[in-house]
C-alpha positions in Angstrom: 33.6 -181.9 83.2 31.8 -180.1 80.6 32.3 -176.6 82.2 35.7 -175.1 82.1 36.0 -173.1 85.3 39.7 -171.8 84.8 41.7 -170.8 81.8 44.3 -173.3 82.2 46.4 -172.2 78.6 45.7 -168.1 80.0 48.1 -168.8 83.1 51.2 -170.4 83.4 51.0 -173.8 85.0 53.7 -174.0 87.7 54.0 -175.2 91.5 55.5 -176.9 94.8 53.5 -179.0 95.8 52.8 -180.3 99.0 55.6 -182.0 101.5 55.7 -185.2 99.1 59.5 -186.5 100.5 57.2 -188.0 103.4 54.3 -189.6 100.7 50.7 -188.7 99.8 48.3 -187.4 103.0 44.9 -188.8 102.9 42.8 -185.5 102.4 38.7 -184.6 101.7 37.6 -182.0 100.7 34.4 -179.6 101.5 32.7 -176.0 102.1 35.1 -175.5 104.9 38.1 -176.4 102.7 40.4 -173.4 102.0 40.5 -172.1 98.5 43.3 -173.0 97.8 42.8 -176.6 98.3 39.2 -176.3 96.2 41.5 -174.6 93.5 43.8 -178.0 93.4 41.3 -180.1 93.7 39.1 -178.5 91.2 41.9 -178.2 88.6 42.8 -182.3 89.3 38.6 -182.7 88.5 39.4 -181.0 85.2 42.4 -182.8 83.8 41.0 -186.3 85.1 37.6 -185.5 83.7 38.9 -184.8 80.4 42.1 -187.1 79.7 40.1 -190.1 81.1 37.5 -189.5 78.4 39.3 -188.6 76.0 42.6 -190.3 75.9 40.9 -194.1 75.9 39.0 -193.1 72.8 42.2 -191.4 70.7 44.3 -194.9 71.6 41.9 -197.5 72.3 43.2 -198.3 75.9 41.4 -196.8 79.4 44.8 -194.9 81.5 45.5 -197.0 84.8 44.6 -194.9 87.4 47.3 -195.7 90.1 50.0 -195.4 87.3 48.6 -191.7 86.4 48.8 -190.9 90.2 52.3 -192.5 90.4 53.3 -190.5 87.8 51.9 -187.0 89.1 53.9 -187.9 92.3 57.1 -188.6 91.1 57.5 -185.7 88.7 56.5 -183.5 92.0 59.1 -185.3 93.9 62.0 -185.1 91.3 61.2 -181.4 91.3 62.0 -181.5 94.7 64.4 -183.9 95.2 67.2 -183.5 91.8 68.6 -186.8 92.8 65.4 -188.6 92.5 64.8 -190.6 89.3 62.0 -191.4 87.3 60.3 -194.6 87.3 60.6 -194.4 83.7 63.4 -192.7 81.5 62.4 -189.7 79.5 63.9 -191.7 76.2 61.6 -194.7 77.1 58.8 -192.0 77.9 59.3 -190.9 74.7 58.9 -194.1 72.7 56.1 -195.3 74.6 54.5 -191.8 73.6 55.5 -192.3 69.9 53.9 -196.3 69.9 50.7 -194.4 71.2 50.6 -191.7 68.9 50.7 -194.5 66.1 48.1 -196.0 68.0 45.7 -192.8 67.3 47.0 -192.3 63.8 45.7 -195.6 62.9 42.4 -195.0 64.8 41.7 -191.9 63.3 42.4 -193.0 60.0 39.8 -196.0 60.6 37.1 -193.0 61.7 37.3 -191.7 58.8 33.8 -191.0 56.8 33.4 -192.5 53.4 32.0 -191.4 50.3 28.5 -191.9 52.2 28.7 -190.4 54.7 30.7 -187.4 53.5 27.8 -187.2 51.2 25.1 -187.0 54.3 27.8 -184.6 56.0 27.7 -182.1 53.2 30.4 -179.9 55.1 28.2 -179.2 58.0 30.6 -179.0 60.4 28.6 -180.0 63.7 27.9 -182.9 61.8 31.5 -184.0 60.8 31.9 -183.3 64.9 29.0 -185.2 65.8 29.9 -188.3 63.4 33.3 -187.9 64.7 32.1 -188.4 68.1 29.8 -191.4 67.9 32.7 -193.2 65.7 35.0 -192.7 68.5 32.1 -194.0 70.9 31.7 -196.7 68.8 36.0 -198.1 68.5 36.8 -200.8 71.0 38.9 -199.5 74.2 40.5 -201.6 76.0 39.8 -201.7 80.7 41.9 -200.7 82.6 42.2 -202.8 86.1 39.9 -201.2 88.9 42.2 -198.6 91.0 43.7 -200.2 94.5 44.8 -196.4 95.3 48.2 -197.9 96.6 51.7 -196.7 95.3 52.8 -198.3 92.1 57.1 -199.3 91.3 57.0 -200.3 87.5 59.5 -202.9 86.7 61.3 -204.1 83.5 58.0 -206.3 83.0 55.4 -202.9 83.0 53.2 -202.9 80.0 53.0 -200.2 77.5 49.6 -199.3 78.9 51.4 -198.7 82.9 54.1 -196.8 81.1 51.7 -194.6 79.2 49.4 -193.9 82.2 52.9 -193.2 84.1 53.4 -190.6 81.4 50.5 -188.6 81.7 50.8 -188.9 85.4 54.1 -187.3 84.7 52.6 -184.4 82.7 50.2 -183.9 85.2 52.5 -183.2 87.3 54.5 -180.9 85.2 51.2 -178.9 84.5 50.2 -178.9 88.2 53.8 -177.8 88.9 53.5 -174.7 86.5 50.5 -172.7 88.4 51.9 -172.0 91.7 54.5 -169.8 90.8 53.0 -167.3 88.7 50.0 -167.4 92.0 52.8 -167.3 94.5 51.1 -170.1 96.1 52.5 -174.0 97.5 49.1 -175.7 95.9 48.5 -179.0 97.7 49.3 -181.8 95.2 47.0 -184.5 97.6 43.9 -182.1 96.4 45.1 -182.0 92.9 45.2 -186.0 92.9 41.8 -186.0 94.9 40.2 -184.3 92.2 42.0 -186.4 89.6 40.8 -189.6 91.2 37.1 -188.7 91.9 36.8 -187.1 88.2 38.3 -190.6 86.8 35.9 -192.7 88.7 33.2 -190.3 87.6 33.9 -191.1 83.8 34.1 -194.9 84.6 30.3 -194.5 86.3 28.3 -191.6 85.4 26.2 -192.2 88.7 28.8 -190.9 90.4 29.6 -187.4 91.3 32.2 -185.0 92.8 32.3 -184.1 96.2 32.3 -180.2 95.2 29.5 -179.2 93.1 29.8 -177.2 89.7 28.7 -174.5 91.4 30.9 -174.0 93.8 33.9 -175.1 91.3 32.6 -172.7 89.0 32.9 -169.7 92.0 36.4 -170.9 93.2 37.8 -170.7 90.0 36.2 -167.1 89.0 38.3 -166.0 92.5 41.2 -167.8 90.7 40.3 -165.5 87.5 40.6 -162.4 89.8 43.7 -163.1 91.7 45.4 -164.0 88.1 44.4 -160.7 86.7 45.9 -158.7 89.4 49.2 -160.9 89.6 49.3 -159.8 85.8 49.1 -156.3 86.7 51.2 -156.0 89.5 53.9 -158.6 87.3 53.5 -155.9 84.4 54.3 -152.5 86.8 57.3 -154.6 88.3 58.8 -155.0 84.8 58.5 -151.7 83.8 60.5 -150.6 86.7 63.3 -153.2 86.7 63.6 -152.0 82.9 63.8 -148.4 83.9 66.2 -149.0 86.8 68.1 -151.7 84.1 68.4 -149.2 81.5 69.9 -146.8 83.7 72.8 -149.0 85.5 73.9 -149.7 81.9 73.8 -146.1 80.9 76.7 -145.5 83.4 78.4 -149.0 81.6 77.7 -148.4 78.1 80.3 -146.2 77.2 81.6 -145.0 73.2 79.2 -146.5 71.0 79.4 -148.6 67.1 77.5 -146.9 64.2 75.1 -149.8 65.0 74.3 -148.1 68.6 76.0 -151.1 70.2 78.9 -150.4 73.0 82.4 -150.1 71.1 83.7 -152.3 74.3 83.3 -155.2 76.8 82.9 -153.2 80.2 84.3 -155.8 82.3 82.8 -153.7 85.4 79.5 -155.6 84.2 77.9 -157.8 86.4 77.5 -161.7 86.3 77.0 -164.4 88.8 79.6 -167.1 89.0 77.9 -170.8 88.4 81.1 -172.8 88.2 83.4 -170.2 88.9 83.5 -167.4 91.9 82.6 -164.1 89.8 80.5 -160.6 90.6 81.5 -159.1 87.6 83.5 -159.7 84.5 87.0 -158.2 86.0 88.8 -161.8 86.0 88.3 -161.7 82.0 89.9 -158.0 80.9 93.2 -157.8 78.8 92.7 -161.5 77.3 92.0 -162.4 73.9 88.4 -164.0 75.0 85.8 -166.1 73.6 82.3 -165.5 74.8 78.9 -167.5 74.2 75.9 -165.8 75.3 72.7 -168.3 75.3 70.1 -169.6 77.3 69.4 -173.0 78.8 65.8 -173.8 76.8 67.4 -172.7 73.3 67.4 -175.4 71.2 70.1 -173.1 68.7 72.1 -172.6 71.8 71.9 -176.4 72.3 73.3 -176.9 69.3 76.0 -174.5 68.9 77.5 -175.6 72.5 79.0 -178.5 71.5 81.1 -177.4 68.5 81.9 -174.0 70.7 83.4 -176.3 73.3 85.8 -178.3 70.3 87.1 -174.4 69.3 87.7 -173.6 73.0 89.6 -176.5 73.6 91.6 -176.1 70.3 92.4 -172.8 71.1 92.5 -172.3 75.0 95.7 -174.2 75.7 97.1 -171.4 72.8 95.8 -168.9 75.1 92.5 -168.1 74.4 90.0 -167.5 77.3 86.8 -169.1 76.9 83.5 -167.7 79.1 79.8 -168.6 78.6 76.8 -166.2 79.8 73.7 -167.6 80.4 71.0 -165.1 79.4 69.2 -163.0 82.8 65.8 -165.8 82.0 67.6 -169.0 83.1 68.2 -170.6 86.9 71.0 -172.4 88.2 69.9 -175.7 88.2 68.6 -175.2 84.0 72.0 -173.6 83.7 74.1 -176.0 85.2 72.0 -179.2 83.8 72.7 -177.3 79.8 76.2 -176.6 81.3 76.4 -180.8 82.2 74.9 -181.9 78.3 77.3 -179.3 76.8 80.4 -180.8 78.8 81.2 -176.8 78.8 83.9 -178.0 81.9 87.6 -177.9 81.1 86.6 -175.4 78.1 84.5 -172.6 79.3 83.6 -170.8 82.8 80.2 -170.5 83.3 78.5 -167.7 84.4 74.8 -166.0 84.9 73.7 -162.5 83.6 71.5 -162.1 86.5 71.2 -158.4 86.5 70.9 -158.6 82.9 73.3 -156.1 82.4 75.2 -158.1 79.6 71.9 -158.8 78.1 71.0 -155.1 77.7 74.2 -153.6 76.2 75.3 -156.6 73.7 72.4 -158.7 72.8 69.4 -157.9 70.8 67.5 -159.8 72.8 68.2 -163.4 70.4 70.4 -166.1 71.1 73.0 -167.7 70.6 75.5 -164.8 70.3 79.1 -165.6 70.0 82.0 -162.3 70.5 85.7 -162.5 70.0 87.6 -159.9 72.4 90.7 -158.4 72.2 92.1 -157.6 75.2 91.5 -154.3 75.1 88.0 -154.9 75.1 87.1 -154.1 72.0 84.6 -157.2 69.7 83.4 -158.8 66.8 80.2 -160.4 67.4 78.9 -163.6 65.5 75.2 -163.5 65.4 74.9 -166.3 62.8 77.2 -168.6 64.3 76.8 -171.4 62.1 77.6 -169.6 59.3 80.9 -167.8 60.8 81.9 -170.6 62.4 85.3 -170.8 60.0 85.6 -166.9 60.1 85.5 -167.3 63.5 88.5 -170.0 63.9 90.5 -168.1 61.5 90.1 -164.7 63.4 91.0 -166.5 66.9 94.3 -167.6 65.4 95.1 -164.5 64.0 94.3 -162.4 67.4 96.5 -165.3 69.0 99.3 -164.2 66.8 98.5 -160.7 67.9 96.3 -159.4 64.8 93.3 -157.9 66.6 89.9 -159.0 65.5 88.0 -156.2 63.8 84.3 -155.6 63.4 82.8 -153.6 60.7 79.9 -152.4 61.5 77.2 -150.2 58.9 74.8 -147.5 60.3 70.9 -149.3 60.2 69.2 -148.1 57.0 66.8 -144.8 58.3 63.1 -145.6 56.6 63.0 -141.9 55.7 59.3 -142.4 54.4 58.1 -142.9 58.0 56.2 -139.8 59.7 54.5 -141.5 62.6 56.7 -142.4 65.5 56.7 -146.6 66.3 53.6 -147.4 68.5 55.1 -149.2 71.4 53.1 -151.9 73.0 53.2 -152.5 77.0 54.8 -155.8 77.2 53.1 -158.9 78.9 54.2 -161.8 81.1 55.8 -164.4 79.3 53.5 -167.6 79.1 55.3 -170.7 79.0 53.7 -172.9 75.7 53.9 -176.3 75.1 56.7 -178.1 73.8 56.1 -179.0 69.6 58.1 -179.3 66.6 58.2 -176.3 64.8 60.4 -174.5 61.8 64.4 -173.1 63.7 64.4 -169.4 63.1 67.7 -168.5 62.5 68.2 -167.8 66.8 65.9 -167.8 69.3 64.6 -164.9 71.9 66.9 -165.3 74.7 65.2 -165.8 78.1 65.5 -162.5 79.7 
């Protein structure tokens, strides 16, 4: 579809679908259809129409219909169903994706213009596009087999091509998955998939067309537009009040402060749910040397740091050390408990959940990971560069084990005396969840508050 009805990168894609433990309804859709079925539907209609154009030209291979569907099921069921398991493992997901990628390396490098017709180009950059475009045209794809619309089981003997359509299917899914929450709406997955399916057979025969016209796609998503922007707002007022009402339970908590503004103690009376151990609060921890490791479940620093945190725990615990990691306010359960699982955090730390965020507000700067060391009088050092203080940090348990407290200097923050103007402060926005890339580690990573 050439007209892009919704912003699908302005809102977060996230959902439940429909009751998909009992298999795919067979569902139409029309004028009389509820919104929010035209809004699956018409969101289906947009990702088929444009992955089923232009996936087959990047890697030379038309997706298998069925298999994409597959796919877009089974993620929504594994959402639902945390036993469930994917047709195919994310590691042989991933190395199908990677052959693939190769795939449209070397068909991009083949598009390439040459001395010619760089020379006819002349920098104009619709024409680049437009030579671009008919190259692409022009590169062999392979068919895919015409759709049965039945459920697909891959076995060992699944081409590369099933597997890849199965892994867009998956991300589909995903996608799909990621609107409903931030509309507070259960979108239908069967009208996502319609839409998918008549958009795909669309591409395959331009004769065709889609049951809902562009018109009334057009409309449905504009309402869409509307409901988003008020969502926004209302998300926007609600966080300025759980701030306010935040920053006042912790100014009760907060206590004698460091130069650096930070508490000069742990206040056990904090709050924190228990996820492997029963906890309200951080009473069970006071008047024990303690390790702590704040972090949250999608940082990849955090992910990293877990592991080598979980060798000095188990050193040290049996010595008497105490060993208890926070997640940060951002996280769930199941994210927490699944980084808890890869971290093999049990036997060596309890786990808990800054759900109030109180822990977040008084001892983090809003990065993770964080690591403290407490003596049992509540008083810390805190290890913001972790990798770099991870032998400082060993030596100083021992030493508070043999009863030498652990001591923190902190320094004052430089004053910028040359400022006049006070610090414009900006009204914050929902988070957006982006895309998963490679990029450059920072040194730690915004906790997910």
């Amino acid at each position: 579809m050439k007209s892009k009805y919704f912003a699908l990168g302005a809102c977060a894609l996230a959902l439940t679908a429909c009751d998909m433990l009992g298999g795919p309804k067979q569902v139409t859709i029309g004028p009389n259809s509820t919104d929010e079925q035209k809004f699956a539907y018409m969101l289906g209609a947009q990702f088929g129409g444009q992955n089923f154009t232009m996936i087959p030209r990047q890697v030379g291979a038309e997706l298998y219909e069925d298999e994409v569907v597959q796919g877009i099921y089974d993620n929504i069921k594994a959402e639902k169903d945390t036993t469930f398991k994917m047709q195919v493992p994310a590691d042989s997901m991933q190395a199908v994706g990677a052959r693939f990628s190769a795939k449209a390396r070397e068909r991009m490098e083949k598009m390439k213009p040459d001395s010619a017709a760089i020379a006819n180009i002349n920098g104009d950059h619709l024409k680049m596009q437009a030579y671009m475009d008919s190259m692409s045209k022009a590169m062999p794809v392979e068919s895919a087999p015409v759709p049965t619309k039945a459920p697909v089981t891959l076995g060992e003997n699944a081409s590369d091509n099933q597997k890849f359509s199965y892994m867009i299917g998956v991300q589909f899914g995903a996608q799909f998955q990621s609107i409903g929450k931030q509309f507070n709406t259960e979108f239908d997955a069967d009208y996502f998939v319609l839409g998918v399916r008549e958009s795909a057979a669309k591409v395959r025969d331009t004769t065709k067309a889609l049951t809902l016209p562009e018109d009334s796609l057009k409309a449905v998503g504009e309402r869409f537009n509307e409901k988003m922007k008020v969502i926004r707002e209302e998300a926007i007022k609600k966080q300025q009040e759980e701030q306010k009402k935040l920053e006042a339970e912790v100014a009760e908590l907060k206590g004698e402060t460091l130069a650096n503004g930070m508490p000069a103690k742990i206040n056990f009376k904090v709050k924190a749910t228990g996820i492997s151990t029963k906890a309200e609060n951080l009473e069970a921890y006071a008047g024990k040397p303690l390790l702590m490791f704040y972090f949250s479940a999608t940082c990849g620093h955090c992910a990293h740091a877990a592991p080598q945190l979980v060798e000095i725990a188990k050193e040290f615990n049996p010595k008497g050390l105490t060993s208890v990691a926070i997640a940060s306010g951002g996280n769930n359960k199941s994210g927490i408990r699944r980084f808890s699982d890869d971290a093999k955090f049990e036997g060596a730390f309890d786990v808990l959940w800054d759900e109030s965020r109180q822990f977040g507000e008084l001892y983090s700067d809003g990065y993770v990971p964080k690591v403290y060391l407490v003596n049992p009088d509540g008083s810390y050092k805190l290890y913001a560069a972790f990798e770099r203080e991870k032998e400082d940090l060993k030596k100083e348990i021992a030493e508070l084990l043999n009863g030498k407290p652990v001591e923190w200097k902190v320094e004052a923050p430089a004053v910028d005396t040359a400022a006049t103007q006070p610090a414009k402060v900006d009204t914050p926005a929902v988070s957006q969840p982006a895309p998963a890339k490679a990029e450059a580690k920072p040194a730690a990573a915004p906790a997910a508050k």
